[in-house]
Structures are given as structure tokens and as C-alpha cells.
C-alpha positions in Angstrom: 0.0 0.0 0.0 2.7 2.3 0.9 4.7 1.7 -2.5 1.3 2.9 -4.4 1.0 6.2 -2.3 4.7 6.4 -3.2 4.4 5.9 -6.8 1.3 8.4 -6.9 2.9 11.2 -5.0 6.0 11.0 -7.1 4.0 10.7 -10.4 2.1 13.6 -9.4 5.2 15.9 -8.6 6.5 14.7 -12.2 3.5 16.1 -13.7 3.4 19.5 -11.7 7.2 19.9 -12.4 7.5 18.6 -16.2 4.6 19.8 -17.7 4.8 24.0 -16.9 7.8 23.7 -19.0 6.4 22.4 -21.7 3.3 24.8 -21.8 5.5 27.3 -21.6 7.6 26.7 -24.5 9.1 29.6 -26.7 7.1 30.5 -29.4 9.3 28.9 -32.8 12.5 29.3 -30.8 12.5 33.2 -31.4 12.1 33.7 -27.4 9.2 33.5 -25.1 6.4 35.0 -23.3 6.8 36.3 -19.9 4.2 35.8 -17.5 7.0 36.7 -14.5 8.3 40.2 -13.8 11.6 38.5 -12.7 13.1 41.7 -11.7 16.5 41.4 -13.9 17.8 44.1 -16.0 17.3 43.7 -19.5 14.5 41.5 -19.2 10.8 42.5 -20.0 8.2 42.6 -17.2 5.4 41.1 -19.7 5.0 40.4 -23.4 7.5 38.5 -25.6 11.0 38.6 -25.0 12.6 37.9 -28.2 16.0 36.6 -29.0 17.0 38.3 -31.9 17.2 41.6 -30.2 20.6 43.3 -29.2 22.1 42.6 -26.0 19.0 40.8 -25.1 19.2 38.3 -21.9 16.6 36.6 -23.0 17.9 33.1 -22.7 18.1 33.7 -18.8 15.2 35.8 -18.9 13.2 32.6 -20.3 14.7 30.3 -17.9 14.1 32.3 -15.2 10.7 32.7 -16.0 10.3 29.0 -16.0 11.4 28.7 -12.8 8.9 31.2 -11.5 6.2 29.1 -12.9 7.6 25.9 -12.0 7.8 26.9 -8.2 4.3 28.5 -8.3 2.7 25.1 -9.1 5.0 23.8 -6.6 3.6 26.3 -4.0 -0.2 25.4 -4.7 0.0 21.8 -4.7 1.8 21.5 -1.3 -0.3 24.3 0.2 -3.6 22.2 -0.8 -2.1 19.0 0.1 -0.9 20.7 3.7 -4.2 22.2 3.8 -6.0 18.8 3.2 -4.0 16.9 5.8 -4.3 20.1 8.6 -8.5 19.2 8.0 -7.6 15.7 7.8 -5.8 15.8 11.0 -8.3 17.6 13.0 -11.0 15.3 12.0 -8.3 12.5 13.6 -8.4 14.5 16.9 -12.1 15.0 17.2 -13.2 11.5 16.5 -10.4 9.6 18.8 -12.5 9.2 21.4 -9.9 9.0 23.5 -8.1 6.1 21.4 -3.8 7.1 21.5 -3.2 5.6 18.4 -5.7 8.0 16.8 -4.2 10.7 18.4 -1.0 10.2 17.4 -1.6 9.5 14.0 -3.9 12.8 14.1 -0.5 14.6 15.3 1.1 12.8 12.3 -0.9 14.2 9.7 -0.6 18.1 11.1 3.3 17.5 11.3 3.7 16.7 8.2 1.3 19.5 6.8 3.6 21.7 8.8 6.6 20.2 7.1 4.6 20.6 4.1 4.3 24.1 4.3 8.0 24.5 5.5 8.8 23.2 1.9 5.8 25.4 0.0 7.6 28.4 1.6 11.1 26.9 0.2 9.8 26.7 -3.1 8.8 30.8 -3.0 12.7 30.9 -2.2 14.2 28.9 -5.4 14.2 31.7 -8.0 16.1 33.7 -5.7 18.7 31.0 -5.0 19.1 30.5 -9.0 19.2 34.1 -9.7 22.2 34.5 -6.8 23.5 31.5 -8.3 23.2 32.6 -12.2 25.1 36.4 -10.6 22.0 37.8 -11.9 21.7 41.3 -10.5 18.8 42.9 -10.7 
């Protein structure tokens, strides 16, 4: 049981990492739309940034941009899961009846919202981390 919660989990993180990439692919390699202002010189705050320009950044600016919406999807789907298992949790408490292996496993499921969370507010944190790392300055 636990390898098909395992399996399910990690097939769902592939899907909410892999496929904002692909739906946000650049238009016929000439560059790509920004949905992100990601607060870097040279880039655009919205519309297309296109490659062909002078001095453009727009390869980083694209990338970037990627990141952005692959740690927003990240963001949602471990706040709803957190969320779920915080609701989930409390229902635990207030039907144990006074049974400790409910209550712990009650405890269980708001720790690991918490942790949950923890890593949501991580994930807000990544485009900064590959900006510093990229010596992006903005």
C-alpha cells in the first residue's frame, strides 16, 4: 500500500514539475512569453521577449521565467495538500475518542502539513537561490 502512495505522489510531482515547462515553450525558438516580472535588468516585465534583439538576456530571462512558474505550481499543490492533511488531521483528533493511536496519527498528519508548508515556503525561495547562483543582478 505504501509503495502505491509512493508511486502516486511521485507521479504527481512529475506532472506538476514537467509539464509547466512544456506549456510554456518559446514560441518557434524566437524567445518566449513572460508571465513573471523577474526583476533582472534587461528583461521584460510582460509580453514576448525575443531573441533576436541586441544585447538581449533573453535566454536567462526565459529560464528564469520558467522557474517562476515551476515553483508556483509547486507552492499550490503543497499548500492544498498541507491544507488537506491540517482538515484531515483535525478530524483524527475530534473523532479519537480517547483512542492514542488516533491521536498520534492525528499529530502525524498536522506535522507533516507543517513540514509541508515549511517546503511550500522553500519553493517561494528557489528563484532567488538561482538568480544568486546565475550572478544575476537585478
Amino acid at each position: 500500500m505504501d509503495k502505491k502512495i509512493f508511486l502516486t505522489v511521485a507521479l504527481t510531482l512529475l506532472a506538476v514539475v514537467v509539464l509547466p515547462v512544456f506549456a510554456q515553450t518559446p514560441s518557434e525558438l524566437n524567445g518566449c512569453y513572460m508571465k513573471h516580472n523577474v526583476n533582472v535588468t534587461g528583461c521584460p516585465t510582460s509580453g514576448f521577449c525575443d531573441y533576436n534583439t541586441t544585447n538581449s538576456p533573453c535566454g536567462m530571462c526565459c529560464l528564469l521565467n520558467s522557474v517562476y512558474t515551476i515553483t508556483d505550481w509547486i507552492f499550490i499543490f503543497l499548500m492544498a495538500i498541507s491544507a488537506l492533511m491540517i482538515i484531515m488531521g483535525a478530524i483524527k483528533f475530534t473523532t479519537a475518542g480517547g483512542n492514542p493511536d488516533a491521536v498520534k496519527q492525528g499529530r502525524n498528519y498536522i506535522m507533516y502539513a507543517a513540514i509541508g508548508i515549511a517546503i511550500a515556503l522553500f519553493a517561494r525561495a528557489i528563484p532567488s537561490i538561482v538568480k544568486l547562483m546565475m550572478g544575476v543582478q537585478q
